[in-house]
Phi, psi and omega in degrees: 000153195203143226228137151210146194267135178281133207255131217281352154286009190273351207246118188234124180293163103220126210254121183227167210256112173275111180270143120179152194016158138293284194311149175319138175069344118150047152311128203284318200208128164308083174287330214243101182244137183228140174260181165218146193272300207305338197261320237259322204265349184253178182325315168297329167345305179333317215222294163240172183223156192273135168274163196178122156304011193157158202302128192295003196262356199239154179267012178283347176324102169237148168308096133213038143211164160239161196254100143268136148228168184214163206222089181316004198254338219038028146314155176075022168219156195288181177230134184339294196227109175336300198262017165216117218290145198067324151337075188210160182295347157328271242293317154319293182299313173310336138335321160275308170281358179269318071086227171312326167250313180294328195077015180227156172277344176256332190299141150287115202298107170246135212252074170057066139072056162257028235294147176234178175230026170204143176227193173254120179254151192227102170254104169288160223283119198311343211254000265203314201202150187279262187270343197184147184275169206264115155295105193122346182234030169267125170222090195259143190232100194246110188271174151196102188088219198267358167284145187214117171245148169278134175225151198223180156283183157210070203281338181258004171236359159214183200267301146003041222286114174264145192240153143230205200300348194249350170142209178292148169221135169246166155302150160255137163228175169290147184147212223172125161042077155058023181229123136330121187253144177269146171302114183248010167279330216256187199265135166001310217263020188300152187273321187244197132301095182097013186213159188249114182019309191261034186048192219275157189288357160179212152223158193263128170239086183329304218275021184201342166078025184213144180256128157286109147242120277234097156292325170314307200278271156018296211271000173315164164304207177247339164260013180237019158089027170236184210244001187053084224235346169055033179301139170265171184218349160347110180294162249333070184231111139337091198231348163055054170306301173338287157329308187305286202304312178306331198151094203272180195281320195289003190068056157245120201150186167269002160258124198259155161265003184271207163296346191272164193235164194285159142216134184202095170290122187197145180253141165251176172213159200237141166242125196223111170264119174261175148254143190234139154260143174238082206263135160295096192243140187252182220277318165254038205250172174030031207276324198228159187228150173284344154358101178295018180238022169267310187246177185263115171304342172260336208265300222094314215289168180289135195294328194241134150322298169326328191256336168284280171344306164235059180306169186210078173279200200189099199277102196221017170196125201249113183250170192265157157201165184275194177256025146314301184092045161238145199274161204249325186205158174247155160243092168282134170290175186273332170223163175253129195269151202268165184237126187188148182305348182247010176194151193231126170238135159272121171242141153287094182260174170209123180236123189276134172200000000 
């Protein structure tokens, strides 16, 4: 065995950005979405509602996203306790998720600088996606009738990356693969490209894997560029807003009732940093092996003549060590490369983490 110590050019970073499906089976995009009346009718019911890629019956059945909503008022939910006003599971939620992006307890949900006082949160299913969700490859399809809009991030539209406490954050607006399409529909007074009165139809936040959507902006007509969405808000009222979003009796909603298929395209992404080693071996390095058919176990000296002059090894593993001389990672080569006084091999190693 033969030791060499690596010199700090041997040593190279590089990080490269991995895509692909979110949904189950790497399926590019969710036509087909299912509840479970068993999960919608119990206690979590309270609070989200499950998504399944196929009949929650089945056993193939996987989770991927859930459907919440919240209400800073804890309207539109039944209340903990009869005698203490606002308590409810909205009101939770809406908490928690506040929370969770802002990191304050006072902060207020703002729409492209709109504040509203209730949304929809879409959290996809954490085993759904590796480190972070794909800017640009959100494309959600929201029906309302024989009518339809698309929403996107818009992430291909600005130069600037705004962070909150939870990480990167974009607009959702209309619109298609991270670009705005302008509203020609929408009233003069629109704030953006791809946004509504009622400020941007949410926020995309990757890094946490959760979709915001602008219920205000929702519950818009169709000519002011929303789906009439009817969130209710009746304080200590059961109004099972989740359902509404998934699908309401009007075909409103992420499901149509009609012919049209659901669609809801989203990528996740991964960044996998290697280290490239570069180990050397030059013309008079590894020439000879400790081998007992190389040398004599008792002597040292070399068994064939033929080999002092001309040795010959056969190079077929490279392991690492600290400076301990303990070892940290092994490389087997795919074959074993011959050795010799007359030839220098470079092997690459590479390690992922």
């Amino acid at each position: 065995m033969s030791f060499k110590r690596l010199d700090p050019e041997d040593f190279i970073v590089s990080a490269d950005s991995i895509t692909a499906p979110a949904w189950s089976a790497y399926t590019p995009t969710l036509s087909q979405m299912y509840t479970s009346s068993v999960q919608a009718a119990g206690t979590s019911g309270n609070y989200y509602l499950t998504i399944y890629n196929t009949a929650s019956t089945d056993v193939s059945a996987e989770i991927q996203f859930n459907i919440a909503y919240g209400n800073q008022y804890g309207s539109g939910s039944l209340l903990y306790n009869a005698g203490i006003d606002g308590l409810s599971p909205t009101r939770t939620i809406y908490g928690q998720f506040r929370n969770l992006i802002y990191g304050d307890e006072n902060a207020t949900f703002t729409f492209n600088g709109v504040t509203q006082p209730d949304f929809y949160a879409l959290t996809i299913e954490r085993s759904r996606y590796k480190q972070s969700l794909f800017p640009g490859s959100l494309n959600l399809t929201l029906y309302s009738g024989s009518s339809a809009i698309t929403l996107t991030d818009n992430s291909n539209d600005v130069t600037t990356i705004s962070y909150l406490d939870c990480g990167r954050v974009f607009q959702i607006v209309s619109g298609s693969n991270g670009s705005a399409i302008s509203l020609t529909n929408s009233p003069a007074n629109a704030i953006a490209a791809g946004m509504t009165i009622s400020g941007s139809y949410g926020l995309f936040l990757p890094d946490i894997g959760t979709i915001i959507l602008n219920a205000a902006a929702l519950d818009l007509t169709n000519a002011n560029g929303g789906i009439n969405l009817e969130t209710q808000r009746t304080s200590n009222s059961n109004a099972a807003n989740t359902i509404r979003l998934y699908q309401t009796s009007s075909n409103r909603g992420l499901v149509s009732g009609s012919t049209a298929a659901s669609s809801f395209a989203l990528n996740s992404q991964e960044t996998i940093t290697s280290d490239f080693v570069f180990v050397r071996a030059r013309n008079g390095e590894f020439n000879y092996s400790e081998n007992p058919s190389f040398i004599s176990g008792s002597t040292g000296t070399i068994l064939y003549d033929a080999f002092i002059q001309n040795p010959q090894t056969y190079i077929t593993t490279v392991g690492m060590y600290n400076d301990n001389n303990e070892l940290l990672a092994v490389a087997k080569l795919s074959k074993p490369l011959k050795k010799d006084f007359t030839k220098e091999a470079l092997v690459r190693v590479k390690l992922d983490f």
